[in-house]
C-alpha positions in Angstrom: 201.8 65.6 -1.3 199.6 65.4 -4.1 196.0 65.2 -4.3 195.8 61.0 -5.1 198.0 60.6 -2.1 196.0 62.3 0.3 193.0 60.3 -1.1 194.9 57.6 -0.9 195.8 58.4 3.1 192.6 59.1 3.8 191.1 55.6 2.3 194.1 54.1 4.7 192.7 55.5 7.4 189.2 54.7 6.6 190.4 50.8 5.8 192.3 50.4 9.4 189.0 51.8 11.3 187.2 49.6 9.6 189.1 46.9 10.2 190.6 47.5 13.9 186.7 48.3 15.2 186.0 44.2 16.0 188.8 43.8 17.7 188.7 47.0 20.0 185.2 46.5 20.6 186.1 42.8 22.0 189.2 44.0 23.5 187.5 46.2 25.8 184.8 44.3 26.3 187.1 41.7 27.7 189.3 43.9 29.6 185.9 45.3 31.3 185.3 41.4 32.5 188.8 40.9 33.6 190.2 43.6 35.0 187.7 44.7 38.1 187.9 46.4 41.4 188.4 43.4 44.7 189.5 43.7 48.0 191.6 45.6 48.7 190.7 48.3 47.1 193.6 50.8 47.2 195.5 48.0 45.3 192.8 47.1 42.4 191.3 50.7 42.1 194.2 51.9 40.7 194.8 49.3 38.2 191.1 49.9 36.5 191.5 53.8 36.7 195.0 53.7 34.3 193.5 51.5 31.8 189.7 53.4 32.2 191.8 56.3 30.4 192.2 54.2 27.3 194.4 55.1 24.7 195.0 53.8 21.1 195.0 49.9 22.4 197.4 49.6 19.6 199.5 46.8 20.4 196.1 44.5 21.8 194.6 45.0 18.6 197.5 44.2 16.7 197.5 40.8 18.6 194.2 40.0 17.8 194.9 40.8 13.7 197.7 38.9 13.7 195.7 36.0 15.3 193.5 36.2 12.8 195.1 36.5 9.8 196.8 33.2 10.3 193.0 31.6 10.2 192.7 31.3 14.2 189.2 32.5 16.0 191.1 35.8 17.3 189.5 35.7 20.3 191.5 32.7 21.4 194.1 35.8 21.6 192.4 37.9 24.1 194.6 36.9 27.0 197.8 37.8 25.5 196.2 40.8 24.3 195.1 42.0 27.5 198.7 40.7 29.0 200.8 43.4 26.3 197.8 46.4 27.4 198.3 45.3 31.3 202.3 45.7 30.5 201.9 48.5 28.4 199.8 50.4 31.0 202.3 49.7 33.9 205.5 50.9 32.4 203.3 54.3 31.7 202.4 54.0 35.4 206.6 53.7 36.3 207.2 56.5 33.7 205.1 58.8 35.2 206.6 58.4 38.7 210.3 58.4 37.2 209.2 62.2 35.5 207.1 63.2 38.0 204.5 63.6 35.9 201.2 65.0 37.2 199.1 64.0 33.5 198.4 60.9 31.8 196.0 61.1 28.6 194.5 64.6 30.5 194.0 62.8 33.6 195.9 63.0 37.3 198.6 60.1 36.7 197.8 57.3 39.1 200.9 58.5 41.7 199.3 62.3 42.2 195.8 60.8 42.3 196.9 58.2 45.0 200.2 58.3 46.0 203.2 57.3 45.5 203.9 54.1 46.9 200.7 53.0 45.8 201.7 53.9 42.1 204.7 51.6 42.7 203.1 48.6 44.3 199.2 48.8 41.6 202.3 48.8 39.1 203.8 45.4 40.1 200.4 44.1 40.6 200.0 44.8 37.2 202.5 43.3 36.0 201.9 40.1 38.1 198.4 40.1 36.5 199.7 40.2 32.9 201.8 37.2 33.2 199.1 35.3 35.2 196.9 35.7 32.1 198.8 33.2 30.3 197.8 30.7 32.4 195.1 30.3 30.2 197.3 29.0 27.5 198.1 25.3 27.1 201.7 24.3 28.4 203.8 24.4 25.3 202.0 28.3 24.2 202.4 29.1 28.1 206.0 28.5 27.7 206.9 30.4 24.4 204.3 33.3 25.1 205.7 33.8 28.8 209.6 33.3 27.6 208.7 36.6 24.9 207.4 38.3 27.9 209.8 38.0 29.7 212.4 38.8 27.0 210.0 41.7 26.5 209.6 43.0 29.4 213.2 43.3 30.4 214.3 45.2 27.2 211.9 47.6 27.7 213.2 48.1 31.4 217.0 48.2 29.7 215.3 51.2 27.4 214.2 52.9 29.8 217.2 53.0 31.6 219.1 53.6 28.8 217.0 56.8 28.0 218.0 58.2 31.7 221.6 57.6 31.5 221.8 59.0 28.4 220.6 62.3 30.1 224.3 62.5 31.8 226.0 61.3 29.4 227.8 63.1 26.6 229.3 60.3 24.5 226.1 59.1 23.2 226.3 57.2 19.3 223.3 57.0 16.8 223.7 53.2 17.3 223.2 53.6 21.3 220.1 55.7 20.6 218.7 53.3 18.0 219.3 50.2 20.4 217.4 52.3 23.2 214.0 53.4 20.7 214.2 49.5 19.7 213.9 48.6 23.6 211.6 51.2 24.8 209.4 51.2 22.1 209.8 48.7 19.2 209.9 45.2 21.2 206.6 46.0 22.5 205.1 46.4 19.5 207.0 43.8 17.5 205.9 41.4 20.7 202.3 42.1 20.4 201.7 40.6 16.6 203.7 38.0 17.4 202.0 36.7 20.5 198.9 36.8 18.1 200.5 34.5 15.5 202.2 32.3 18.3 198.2 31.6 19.3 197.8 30.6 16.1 200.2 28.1 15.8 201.9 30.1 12.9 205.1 28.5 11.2 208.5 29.9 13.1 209.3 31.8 9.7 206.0 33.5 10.0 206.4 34.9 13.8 210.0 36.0 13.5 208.9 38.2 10.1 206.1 39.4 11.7 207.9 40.7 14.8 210.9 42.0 12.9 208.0 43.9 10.9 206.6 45.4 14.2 210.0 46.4 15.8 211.0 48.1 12.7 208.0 49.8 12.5 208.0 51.1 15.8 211.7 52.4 15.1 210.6 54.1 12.1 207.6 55.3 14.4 209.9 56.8 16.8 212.4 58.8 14.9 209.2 60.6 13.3 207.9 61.2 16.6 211.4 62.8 17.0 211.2 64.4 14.1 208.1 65.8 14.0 208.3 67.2 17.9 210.9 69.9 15.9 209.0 70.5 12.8 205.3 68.8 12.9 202.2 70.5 12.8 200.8 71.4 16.7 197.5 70.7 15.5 198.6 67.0 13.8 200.9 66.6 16.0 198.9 66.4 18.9 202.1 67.2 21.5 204.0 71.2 22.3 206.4 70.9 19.0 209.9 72.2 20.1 209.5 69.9 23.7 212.5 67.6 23.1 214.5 70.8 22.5 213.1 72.9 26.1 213.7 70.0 28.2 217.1 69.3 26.1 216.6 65.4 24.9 219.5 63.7 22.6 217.1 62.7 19.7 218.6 61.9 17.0 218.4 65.0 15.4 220.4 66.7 17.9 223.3 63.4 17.6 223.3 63.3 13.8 224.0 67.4 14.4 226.6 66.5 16.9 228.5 63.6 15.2 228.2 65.5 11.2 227.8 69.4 12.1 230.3 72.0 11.9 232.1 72.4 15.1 230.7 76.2 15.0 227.3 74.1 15.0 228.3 71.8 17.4 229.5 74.2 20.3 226.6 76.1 20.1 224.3 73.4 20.1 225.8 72.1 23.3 225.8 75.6 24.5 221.7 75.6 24.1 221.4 72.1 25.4 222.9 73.3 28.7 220.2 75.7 29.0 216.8 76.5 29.8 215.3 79.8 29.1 212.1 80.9 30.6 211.2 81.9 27.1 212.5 79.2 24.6 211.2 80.1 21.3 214.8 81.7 20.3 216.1 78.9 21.8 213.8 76.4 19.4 214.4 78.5 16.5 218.1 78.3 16.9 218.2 74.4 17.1 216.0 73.6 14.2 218.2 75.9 12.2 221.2 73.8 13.3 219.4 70.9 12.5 218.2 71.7 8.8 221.8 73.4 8.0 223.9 69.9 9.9 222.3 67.6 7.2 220.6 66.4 10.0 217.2 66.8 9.2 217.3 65.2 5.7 219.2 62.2 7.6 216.2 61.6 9.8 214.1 61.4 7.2 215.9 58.6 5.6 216.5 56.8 8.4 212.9 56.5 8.8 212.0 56.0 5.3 214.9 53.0 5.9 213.3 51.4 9.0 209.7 52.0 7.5 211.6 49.9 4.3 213.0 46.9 6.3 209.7 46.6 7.9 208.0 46.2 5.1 210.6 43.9 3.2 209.6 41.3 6.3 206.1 41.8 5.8 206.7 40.7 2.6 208.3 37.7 3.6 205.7 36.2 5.8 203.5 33.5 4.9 199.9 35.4 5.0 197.7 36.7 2.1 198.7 39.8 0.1 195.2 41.1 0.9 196.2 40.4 5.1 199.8 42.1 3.5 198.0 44.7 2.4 196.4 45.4 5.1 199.2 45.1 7.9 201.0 47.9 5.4 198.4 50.1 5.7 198.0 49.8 9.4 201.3 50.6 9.6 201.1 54.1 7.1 198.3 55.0 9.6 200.2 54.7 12.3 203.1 56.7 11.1 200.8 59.4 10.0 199.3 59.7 14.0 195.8 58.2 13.2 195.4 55.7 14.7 
């Protein structure tokens, strides 16, 4: 990377802060009004400790923007902003049970703080909560936010699921895996701009582009998160590089390696994917070699300079200013360099 383009990164990230601080600061503000301990309190408690821990608040804010850049007071957008973070925040609640996982963002994850059934039943009040905030919406933007939800909602469920059968299974395509990033990860975000530009009574054209724009972007956000859990940067990063290869996850490294390696490559990649060594540097060593020699690395990174590509080709096709264009594109280079 040159000199200009790490300027040029760094002005991008400078830009987005700028820009996202408004609508942070009213999202939590509004979240602080909303979402408060009541009787009874082993129910409610819960619910304001996840979202306490807060996080990027990505997708809220990007309902707000895209509420705004259609010309419509973006606070009129705070309910369906606070709806995706409500959803957002109980899926992470399920996940956590589902791995067992004992950390959230640092903190004891609401099921080891609690318990279990607790985690469970705070997490359905959640989601109850997020689809009662609708409510606030006139009947015709009641109907079209709640019938995304709900569309939502359950694809991110079918992710999910996918991700754990495809634990077991050994006949997994690239197609499969894309389909299951899109659910788990992309709808969300694609969802959340364009709740924002359903607020604002944005043309049909306009919403569609803008949530095709988000859910490739969050595909392309994924395969680098794949990517770069082999070969990022700890520091950058911000996760244990090599942790899809210990705990032995099909990313789409290791199914590009699978489908277009040798078969030397491939029986010896299955071999170290039915393994796990108490000490697994040789292990991640071994793997990323695979993957660099497969062709498989260089295919990643074109699949997400593709996805990164289609987003922006419906970015460009929405009805908003180049300057709101502009900006959307930079949010999303931020985003796929980790700072937001």
């Amino acid at each position: 990377m040159t000199s200009n383009c790490i300027a040029y990164t760094i002005f991008e990230i400078n830009l987005v802060m700028e820009i996202l601080t408004k609508y942070r600061i009213a999202f939590e503000h509004h979240l602080k009004e909303k979402v408060q301990v009541k009787e009874p309190g082993q129910l409610y408690e819960p619910i304001q400790y996840i979202v306490s821990l807060g996080g990027k608040r990505l997708r809220p804010m990007l309902t707000l923007l895209s509420c705004d850049i259609f010309q419509m007071d973006y606070h009129k957008a705070l309910d369906a902003a606070l709806a995706v973070e409500l959803f957002h925040n109980f899926s992470l609640i399920h996940d956590d049970i589902m791995d067992n996982a004992p950390l959230r963002r640092g903190k004891e994850t609401v099921h080891s703080k609690w318990d279990l059934n607790t985690g469970i039943l705070s997490g359905d009040a959640m989601l109850i909560l997020a689809y009662q905030l609708f409510e606030s919406y006139e009947p015709l933007l009641f109907q079209e936010l709640a019938i995304l939800f709900s569309k939502t909602a359950l694809q991110v469920c079918e992710g999910q699921q996918y991700d754990i059968d495809f634990e077991s299974r050994g006949d997994v395509s690239l197609s499969d895996y894309i389909k299951m990033i899109d659910y788990k990860t992309a709808v969300l975000i694609g969802a959340a701009l364009k709740m924002g530009a359903i607020v604002a009574n944005a043309s049909e054209s306009s919403k569609e582009n803008l949530y095709a724009f988000g859910r490739n972007l969050g595909i392309a956000f994924q395969l680098q998160d794949d990517y770069l859990d082999a070969f990022g940067n700890p520091e950058n990063f911000g996760k244990q590089v090599g942790g899809d290869i210990i705990s032995n996850k099909k990313t789409f490294l290791y199914l590009t390696a699978i489908n277009h390696g040798s078969q030397e490559q491939k029986d010896k990649l299955r071999n170290l994917y039915s393994i796990k060594p108490k000490d697994p540097s040789d292990k991640i060593k071994t793997v990323k070699t695979i993957f660099e020699i497969s062709g498989a690395t260089e295919a990643t990174k074109r699949e997400i300079i593709k996805y990164t590509q289609m987003a922006n080709d419906r970015l460009e096709k929405t009805e908003i200013s180049q300057s709101n264009k502009d900006t959307l594109r930079a949010i999303g280079n931020s985003l796929m360099i980790r700072s937001i």
